[in-house]
C-alpha positions, 0 to 999 in steps of 0.5 A: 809605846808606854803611852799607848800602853797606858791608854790600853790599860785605862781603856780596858779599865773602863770597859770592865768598870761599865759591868760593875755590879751596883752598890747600895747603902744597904749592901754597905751596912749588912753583915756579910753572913751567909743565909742558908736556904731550904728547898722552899726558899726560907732561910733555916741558918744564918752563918755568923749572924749573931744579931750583931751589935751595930755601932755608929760612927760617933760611938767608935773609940778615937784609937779604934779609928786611928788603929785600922787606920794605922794598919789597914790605909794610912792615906785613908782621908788622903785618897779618894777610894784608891791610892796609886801610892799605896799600890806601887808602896805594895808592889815594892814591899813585896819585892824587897820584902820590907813590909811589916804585913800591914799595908797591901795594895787595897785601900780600906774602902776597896776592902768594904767593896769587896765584901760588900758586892764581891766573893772572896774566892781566890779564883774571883781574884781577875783583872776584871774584878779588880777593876770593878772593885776600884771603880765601885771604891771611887763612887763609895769615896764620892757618895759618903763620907769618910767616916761613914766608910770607916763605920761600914767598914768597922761592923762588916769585917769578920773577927772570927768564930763566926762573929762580924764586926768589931762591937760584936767582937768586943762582946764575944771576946772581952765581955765588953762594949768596944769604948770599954776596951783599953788600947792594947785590946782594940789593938788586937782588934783592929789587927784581926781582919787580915786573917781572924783565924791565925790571929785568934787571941784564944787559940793562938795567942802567939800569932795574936800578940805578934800582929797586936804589936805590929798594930801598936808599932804602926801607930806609934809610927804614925804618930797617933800613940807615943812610942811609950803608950805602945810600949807598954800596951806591948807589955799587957799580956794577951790573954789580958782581958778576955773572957771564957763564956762566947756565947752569942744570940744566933739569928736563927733559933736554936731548936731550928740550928739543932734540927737541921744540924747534920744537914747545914755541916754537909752543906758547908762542906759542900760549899767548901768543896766549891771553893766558896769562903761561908765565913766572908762571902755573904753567900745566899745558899739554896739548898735541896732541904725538905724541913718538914721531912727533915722535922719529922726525922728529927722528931722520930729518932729525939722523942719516944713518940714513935720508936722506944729507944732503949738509951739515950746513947743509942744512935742514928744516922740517916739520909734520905735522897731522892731518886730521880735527881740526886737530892739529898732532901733530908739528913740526920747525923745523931740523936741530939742530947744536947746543945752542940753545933756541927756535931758528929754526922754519923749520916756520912760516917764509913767507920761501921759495917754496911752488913747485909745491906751490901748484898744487892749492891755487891753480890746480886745487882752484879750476878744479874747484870754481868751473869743475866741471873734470873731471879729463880737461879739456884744458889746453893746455902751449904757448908762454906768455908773462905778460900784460902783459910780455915774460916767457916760462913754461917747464918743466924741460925747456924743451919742450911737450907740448901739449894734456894732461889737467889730471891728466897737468899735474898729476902731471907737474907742468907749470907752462904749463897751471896758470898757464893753468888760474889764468888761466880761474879768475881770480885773485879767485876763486882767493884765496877759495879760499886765503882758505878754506884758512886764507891770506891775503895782504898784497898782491893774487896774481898768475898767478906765485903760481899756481906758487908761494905765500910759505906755512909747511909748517904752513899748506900741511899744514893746506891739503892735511888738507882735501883728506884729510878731504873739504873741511873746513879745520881751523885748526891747534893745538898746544894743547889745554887749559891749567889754571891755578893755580886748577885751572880747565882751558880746553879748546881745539880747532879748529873746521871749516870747509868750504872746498870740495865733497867732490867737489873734495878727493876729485878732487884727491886721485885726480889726487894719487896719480899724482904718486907712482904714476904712472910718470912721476909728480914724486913717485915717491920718497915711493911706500909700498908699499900705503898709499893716499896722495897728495902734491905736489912743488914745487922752486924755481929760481935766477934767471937772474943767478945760475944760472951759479954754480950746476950745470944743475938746481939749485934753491933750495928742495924741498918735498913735502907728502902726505897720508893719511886720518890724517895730512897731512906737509908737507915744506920742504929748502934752505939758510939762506943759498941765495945763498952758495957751494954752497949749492944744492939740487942735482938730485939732492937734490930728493928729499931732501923725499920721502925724509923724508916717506917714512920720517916717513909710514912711520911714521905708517902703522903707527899708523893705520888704511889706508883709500882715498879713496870717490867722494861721491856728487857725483862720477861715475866714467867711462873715457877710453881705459883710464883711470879719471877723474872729474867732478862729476856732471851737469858731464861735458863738459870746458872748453878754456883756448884764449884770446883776450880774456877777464880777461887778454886772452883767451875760452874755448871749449871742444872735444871731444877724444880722449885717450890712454892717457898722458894726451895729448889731440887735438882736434878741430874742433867746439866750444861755449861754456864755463861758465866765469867770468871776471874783468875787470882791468885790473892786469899781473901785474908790478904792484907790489902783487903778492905776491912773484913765485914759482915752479912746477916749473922756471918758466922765465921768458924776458924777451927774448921779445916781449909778447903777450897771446894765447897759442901753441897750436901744441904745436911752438912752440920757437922762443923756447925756446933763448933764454930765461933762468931768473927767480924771485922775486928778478927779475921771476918765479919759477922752480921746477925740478921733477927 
């Protein structure tokens, strides 16, 4: 039986060791960097190729050798590539748990074919790959010297902080050429690769020194350094030597490495994600980047060429996805004002209130797909006060304009009617909407978030592509294909799901285009002469225990997000730090975030075909007073949000209604029962389990206002209107001042 095992076992051996991928010299000696690459194929990074400093056999320090002999495979000029008793040696270490953490069952010229030909996954850890890794070790072993092997080995290894090989080492962390390096220091070295980061001697010293003495303790074992020489180079203090300037010449130029900063952290996250090592793999990374969209971006929001910045404290974040595949093609995490690497990506950040922005997404896309809203539905902009509380909603400009078409609230971006709007949806429904749209939430929403989400300008661009494309969310990427060392490619893309009708994404994108082509539109200054588009504005106010520090119309965040067929572009401008002196977005900064996407979508036009946005055959096209509008077919009547006692104390009914040419309705008298659902609860919306209270477009917010639980629907209710005073997110709502 043994025998018949074991000719099994050499059996299978051979049957992998036949799909051994092939090894070159060349893959021997290259670094095992990761190259980065964008959509058209040029490398844009090099992770640790810092034009690394390649030493030849002959160049190596003698104890250099004998240490990552000592340490690594002391039958290195013994075995011929593999070493049966160093792997039974192993297996018995690891049980008895005698091993100093030296030795493993890997021969050093296993270690080279590994990260020359192999990913260093842990997944990829098989039978078979270990059979191939052992027989590629005995063709190396024939086709090359031992000395050549401990080179390729030696300049290959990564030491952390993104170097590789041992004389780079020396340089990044002693200043010095390795035959400069007395032998404590090229201890340290040779102990290194086993795990760079742990045994980091500037962020770790401890760990440092404990594997530097186990190096020393081996080769005074072996006998290559007396008991003496090690002790005392025990005695050197770890710290001995080491220098405070790392810089190193990255492969990649630095302009370029600035450029695309934001972008390469996504995509080493991404990779991370995927369970791909960038530091040791030697991966070939493609990505969906589009350099010169991502240069045009970055030339945009880092010169005044195109947008007066008022500080060069004000910051950006942006990301710009394409609609029809989920393609993140171009990101900008902030306003470079100096040379750091992987710096913060404000791009995906969920720490600032989405503010208006989050009306299609929570209050309208829903009313239309589950309440068959016809974009003419009267919604009512009166006196308003949350459910439950003594707060009080109000818009920038602290009046009402009654009842108005949903598309008028929405182009104008009226915050009364789309809280009311979310409140006939109900909030359960509305998260199923957003769940849809890629979001999900920690803590349960509430009608505050109706006017402002804690979301990315990636997640809100991916949202609003589906509005682009027809109902269809693609969950956004950066990576499209990776291979590995072994030349084997995993290709990457994202899979759509429908997230709504086509009649909803096609009738929020018709009221979109008002916003930047309506006269009284939030969004006039993204306006492109003849590009078909659509978008939304969104500012967030201070509250109210600060907004005497600042000027009248002042707010803390601006965002605008559009879109084409082609392209979807998310904007978010503001300060760090929005509660020190001066740093507000003032009035007439707020259009600071149209301005970018103007130029950026300006841009992206000139790349891409312009189409306009065609009716599905769900939709049904009609003229109210001059105006073209739209509802889905066979829903053409329209839903009043008059309230009484429905999920948050109220019931709907609707009216027939009259509209003028600006978008104001007058009802009248007669009226029916609504289609509309609602939802039960029982929870105020100043509940602890909300998520973070946000703003919509100058909410305003009066706590002095008494509770109700119906609503005004008097248009000329003002009368707690000079009273009130402004809160957001950092008292009890949110507030979002929309210029």
């Amino acid at each position: 039986m043994i025998v018949l095992g074991l000719l099994a076992g050499a059996g299978l051996f051979f049957y992998y060791a036949q799909s051994a991928p092939q090894i070159s010299k060349s893959a021997l000696s290259s670094d095992a960097s990761t190259r980065v690459y964008d959509a058209d194929g040029k490398v844009i990074s090099r992770l640790g190729a810092q034009n690394r400093t390649y030493v030849k056999a002959k160049n190596i320090p003698i104890l250099l050798a004998k240490a990552v002999i000592s340490t690594e495979d002391k039958r290195f000029y013994k075995n011929n590539g593999i070493d049966p008793v160093r792997i039974l040696g192993a297996a018995f270490a690891n049980v008895t748990g005698s091993s100093l953490g030296m030795q493993g069952g890997s021969t050093l010229t296993q270690q080279l074919v590994k990260l020359s030909v192999f990913s260093t996954a842990a997944s990829d850890r098989t039978l078979k790959r270990k059979a191939q890794e052992a027989w590629l070790a005995l063709k190396v072993d024939h086709d090359y010297s031992k000395p050549q092997i401990l080179e390729y080995y030696i300049n290959k290894v990564y030491m952390g902080n993104g170097v590789y090989g041992m004389q780079t080492a020396a340089q990044y962390y002693y200043g010095k050429k390795l035959t400069e390096l007395n032998l404590a220091q090229l201890a340290q070295l040779a102990g290194m690769p086993q795990s760079p980061v742990s045994y980091d001697p500037i962020k770790y010293p401890q760990y440092a020194k404990k594997r530097r003495d186990l190096v020393l303790q081996s080769m005074a074992k072996s006998k290559v350094i007396t008991s003496e020489q090690a002790q005392q180079a025990q005695a050197t203090s770890i710290s001995s030597g080491l220098v405070k300037d790392h810089s190193l010449t990255s492969a990649t130029s630095a302009h370029t490495t600035k450029v695309v900063d934001a972008y390469l952290k996504q995509v080493y996250q991404e990779l991370k994600n995927k369970g791909y090592n960038t530091t040791t793999g030697g991966l070939k990374v493609y990505t969906n980047l589009d350099m010169g969209a991502q240069k045009r971006l970055y030339n945009i929001v880092n010169t005044n060429n195109y947008v007066n910045f008022p500080s060069s404290k004000f910051q950006v974040g942006s990301t710009i996805v394409n609609p029809n595949n989920g393609k993140v093609v171009a990101m900008i995490g902030g306003r470079k004002t100096g040379n750091v690497t992987f710096g913060l990506n404000r791009a995906v950040q969920t720490d600032r209130s989405s503010a208006s922005t989050a009306k299609p997404l929570m209050d309208y896309g829903p009313a239309i797909e589950y309440l068959y809203y016809p974009t003419y539905e009267p919604v009512k902009d009166t006196a308003f006060t949350y459910p439950g509380t003594t707060k009080s909603l109000y818009d920038w400009d602290r009046k009402y304009q009654g009842t108005i078409t949903m598309r008028k609230a929405l182009y104008e971006s009226r915050n009364i009617p789309a809280v009311r709007t979310l409140q006939n949806v109900g909030i359960k429904k509305a998260t199923t909407f957003l769940n849809g749209l890629g979001m999900s939430f920690d803590k349960t929403l509430t009608l505050q978030n109706g006017i402002g989400l804690y979301i990315s300008s990636e997640q809100e661009a991916a949202a609003y592509a589906a509005f682009a494309n027809g109902g269809t969310y693609y969950k956004p990427y950066l990576v499209s294909k990776v291979v590995t060392q072994d030349g084997k490619a995993h290709n990457y893309t994202s899979t759509g799901k429908k997230a709504m009708s086509s009649a909803t994404a096609f009738m929020l994108t018709d009221m979109m285009k008002d916003v930047i082509t309506n006269e009284n539109g939030s969004g006039r200054s993204a306006a492109i002469s003849g590009l078909y588009q659509a978008g939304k504005t969104g500012t967030d106010s201070y509250p109210d225990d600060y907004a005497d520090k600042v000027p009248d119309g002042a707010t803390m965040d601006s965002w605008f997000t559009g879109y084409t067929k082609n392209y979807a572009v998310s904007v978010w401008t503001g300060y760090d730090k929005q509660f020190q002196t001066g740093h507000y977005v003032s009035e007439s900064q707020t259009s600071i975030a149209q301005e970018i996407y103007k130029y950026e979508m300006s841009y992206l036009a000139q790349q891409s075909p312009n189409s306009n946005w065609t009716a599905p055959s769900t939709v049904t096209e009609t003229k109210q007073n001059g105006n073209t509008e739209y509802y889905v077919t066979g829903h053409a009547g329209t839903v009043s949000d008059t309230t009484s006692t429905s999920q948050y104390g109220s019931t709907n009914t609707t009216s027939s209604s009259a509209y003028s040419s600006n978008g104001q309705v007058t009802t009248n008298s007669s009226s029916r029962t609504t289609t509309s659902t609602t939802e039960s609860s029982t929870s105020k919306e100043s509940s602890s389990t909300e998520q973070k209270p946000t703003g919509g477009d100058d909410d305003n917010t009066d706590s002095s206002t008494t509770s109700s639980t119906t609503t005004t629907s008097s248009a000329s209710s003002t009368s707690t209107a000079n009273s009130t005073s402004e809160t957001n997110n950092h008292t009890n709502t949110a507030s979002d001042a929309e210029s």
